[in-house]
N, C-alpha and C positions, 0 to 999 in steps of 0.2 A: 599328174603327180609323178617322180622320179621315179626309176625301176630300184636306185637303193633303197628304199623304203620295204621292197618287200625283203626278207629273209634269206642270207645267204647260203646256198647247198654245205648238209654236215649231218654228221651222225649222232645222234645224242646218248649221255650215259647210260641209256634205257634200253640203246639199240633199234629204237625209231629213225626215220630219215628225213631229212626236210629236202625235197625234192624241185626241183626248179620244172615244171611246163610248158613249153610252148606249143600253141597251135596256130598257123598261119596258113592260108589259102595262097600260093606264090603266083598262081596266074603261071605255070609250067613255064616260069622263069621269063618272060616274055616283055620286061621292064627291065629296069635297070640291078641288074644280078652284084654288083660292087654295093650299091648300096643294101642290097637283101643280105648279102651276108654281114655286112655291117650292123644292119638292125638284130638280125641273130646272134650275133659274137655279145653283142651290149648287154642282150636280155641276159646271156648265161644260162641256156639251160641244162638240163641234165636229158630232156627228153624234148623231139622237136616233132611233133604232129604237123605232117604237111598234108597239104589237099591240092590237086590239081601242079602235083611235082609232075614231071615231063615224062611221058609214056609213047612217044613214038619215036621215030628214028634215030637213035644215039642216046635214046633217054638214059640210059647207066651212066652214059659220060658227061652227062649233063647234071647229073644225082652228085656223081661225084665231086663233083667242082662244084655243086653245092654245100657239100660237107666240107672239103678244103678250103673253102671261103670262111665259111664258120666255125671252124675246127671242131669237126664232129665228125661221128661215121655212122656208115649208112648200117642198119638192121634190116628194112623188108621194105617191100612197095615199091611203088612206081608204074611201070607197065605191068605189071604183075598180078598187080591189083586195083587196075582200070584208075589211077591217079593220086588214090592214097600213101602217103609212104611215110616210116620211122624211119626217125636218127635221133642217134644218144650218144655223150658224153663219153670218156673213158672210166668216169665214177660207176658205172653201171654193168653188171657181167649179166651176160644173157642166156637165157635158160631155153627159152628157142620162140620160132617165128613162124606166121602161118598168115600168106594172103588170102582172102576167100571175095569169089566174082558173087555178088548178088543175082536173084533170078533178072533174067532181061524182059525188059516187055518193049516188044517191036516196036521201032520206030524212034525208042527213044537212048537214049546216051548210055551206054554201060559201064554200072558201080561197082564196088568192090569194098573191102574193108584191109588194111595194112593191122594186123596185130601183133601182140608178142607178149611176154612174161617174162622179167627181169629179176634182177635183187640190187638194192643197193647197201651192203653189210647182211643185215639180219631180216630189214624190212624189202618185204617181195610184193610186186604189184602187175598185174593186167593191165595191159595198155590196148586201145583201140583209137585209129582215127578213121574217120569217114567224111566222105559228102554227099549228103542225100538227093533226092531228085528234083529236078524244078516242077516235075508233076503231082498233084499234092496224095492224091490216091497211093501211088509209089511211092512216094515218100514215106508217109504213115506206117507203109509194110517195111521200108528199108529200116524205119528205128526199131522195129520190131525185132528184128533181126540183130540188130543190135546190143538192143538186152538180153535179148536169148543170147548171145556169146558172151556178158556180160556175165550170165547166169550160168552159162557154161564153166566160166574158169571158175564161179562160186566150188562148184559140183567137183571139180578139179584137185580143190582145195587153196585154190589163189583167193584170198578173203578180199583184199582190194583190188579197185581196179582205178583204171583215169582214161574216162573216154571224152576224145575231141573232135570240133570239126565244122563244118560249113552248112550248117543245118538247111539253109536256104529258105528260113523262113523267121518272123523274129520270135519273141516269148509266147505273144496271145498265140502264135498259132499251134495248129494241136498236136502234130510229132514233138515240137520241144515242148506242150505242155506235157506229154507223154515221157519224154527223159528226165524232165524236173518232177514228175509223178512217183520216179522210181528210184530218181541218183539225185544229187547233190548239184544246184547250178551253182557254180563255182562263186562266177558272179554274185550270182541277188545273196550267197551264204554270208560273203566277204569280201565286198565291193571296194576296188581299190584301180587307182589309173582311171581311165576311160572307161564308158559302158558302150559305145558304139564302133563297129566293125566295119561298116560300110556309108559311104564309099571314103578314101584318105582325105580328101582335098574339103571334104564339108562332111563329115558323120552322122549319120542321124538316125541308122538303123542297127539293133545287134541281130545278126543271124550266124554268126561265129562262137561259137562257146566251148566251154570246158566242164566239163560232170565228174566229179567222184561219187562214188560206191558211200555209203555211211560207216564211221569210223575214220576214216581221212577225215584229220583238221585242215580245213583251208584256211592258210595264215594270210591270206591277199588273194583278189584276181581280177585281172582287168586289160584294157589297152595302156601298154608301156608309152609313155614320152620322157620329154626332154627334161632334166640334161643328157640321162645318161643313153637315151634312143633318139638322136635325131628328125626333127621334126620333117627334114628335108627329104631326107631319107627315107621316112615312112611313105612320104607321100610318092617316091616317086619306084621304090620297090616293089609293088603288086598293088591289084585295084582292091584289095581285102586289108584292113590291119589287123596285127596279130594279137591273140588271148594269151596274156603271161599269167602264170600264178605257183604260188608257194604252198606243196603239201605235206601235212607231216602225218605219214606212213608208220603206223605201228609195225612194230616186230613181230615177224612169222607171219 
């Protein structure tokens, strides 16, 4: 299904936002980077959830040239926060940012979460992206962690939020049964594009998703295609495709 079909970023008479999402897994850039920012500039978003953005030697300068591929700028993450990183539009003024390293458990790969708290006009929202562990014990504990920050910007007074990410596992399993327990699967709310994330070249699994907080209307969510995302492109940008969707964010 086209990416025009979902709803274009704007502000409504009410002072709601209709918010543009992306979340994408880019494989720390390690394909073809021309065509990744091409599939980014298409989708249009105001907010770009990456996972597994480039975190060791030069990673800033590698961050950055992903944003100027895309015309976006960078917010947090990256090496900073063991792979996770935001970027947003110039529509969105930011209210501030906060990586956090997850606990490590030896032996295995260390996680992180890239956050932040924006506005766009009147409507303010919690952002988080993550990728969880490929061990499922630490996994489980990683979404945990999760909603607890989720719960955090509640406590805060941030009433929404939009977390994204590489869950590593697909819906039956029990961490994403645990985030659709608590948040909004963007998807199954309002299914639109594609439902599978992996792999490009043949799809047949979702373990990429996108969650809102309740109160966020999800006007769409799905895997972008063609016309307006290149079919060529997707495939040959990162071994993950990305989760677009359309939010409309209440005021305050």
């Amino acid at each position: 299904m086209p990416t025009r079909t979902l709803p274009d970023s704007r502000t409504e008479d009410d002072g709601s936002a209709v918010v543009r999402v992306l979340s994408y897994n880019i494989r720390s850039m390690r394909d073809d980077t021309a065509a990744l920012g091409r599939v980014i500039s298409a989708c249009a978003p105001d907010l770009l959830l990456v996972q597994e953005a480039p975190r060791f030697f030069r990673w800033r300068k590698y961050l950055s040239r992903l944003a100027m591929a895309s015309g976006m700028v960078i917010l947090t993450g990256g090496g900073t926060a063991a792979g996770p990183a935001l970027l947003c539009s110039l529509r969105a003024t930011v209210e501030r940012t906060e990586d956090i390293l997850l606990p490590l458990t030896p032996g295995l790969h260390r996680r992180g979460l890239a956050t932040a708290v924006v506005r766009f006009g009147e409507a303010r929202l919690g952002v988080v992206s993550c990728h969880l562990s490929l061990q499922k014990d630490e996994r489980y504990a990683q979404g945990g962690v999760v909603l607890d920050r989720v719960e955090a910007l509640r406590a805060e007074g941030v009433a929404h939020a939009v977390v994204g990410g590489d869950l590593n596992e697909p819906p039956s399993g029990r961490t994403f049964r645990r985030f659709a327990d608590g948040l909004q699967d963007c998807w199954a709310t309002k299914p639109w594009g594609g439902e599978h994330t992996m792999t490009p070249r043949d799809p047949r699994g979702r373990i990429d998703a996108l969650f809102a907080t309740d109160g966020i209307e999800v006007l769409g969510c799905g895997v972008p295609g063609p016309p307006e995302v290149g079919a060529a492109d997707l495939r040959v940008a990162s071994d993950h495709l990305p989760v677009l969707a359309a939010l409309r964010v209440p005021k305050g």
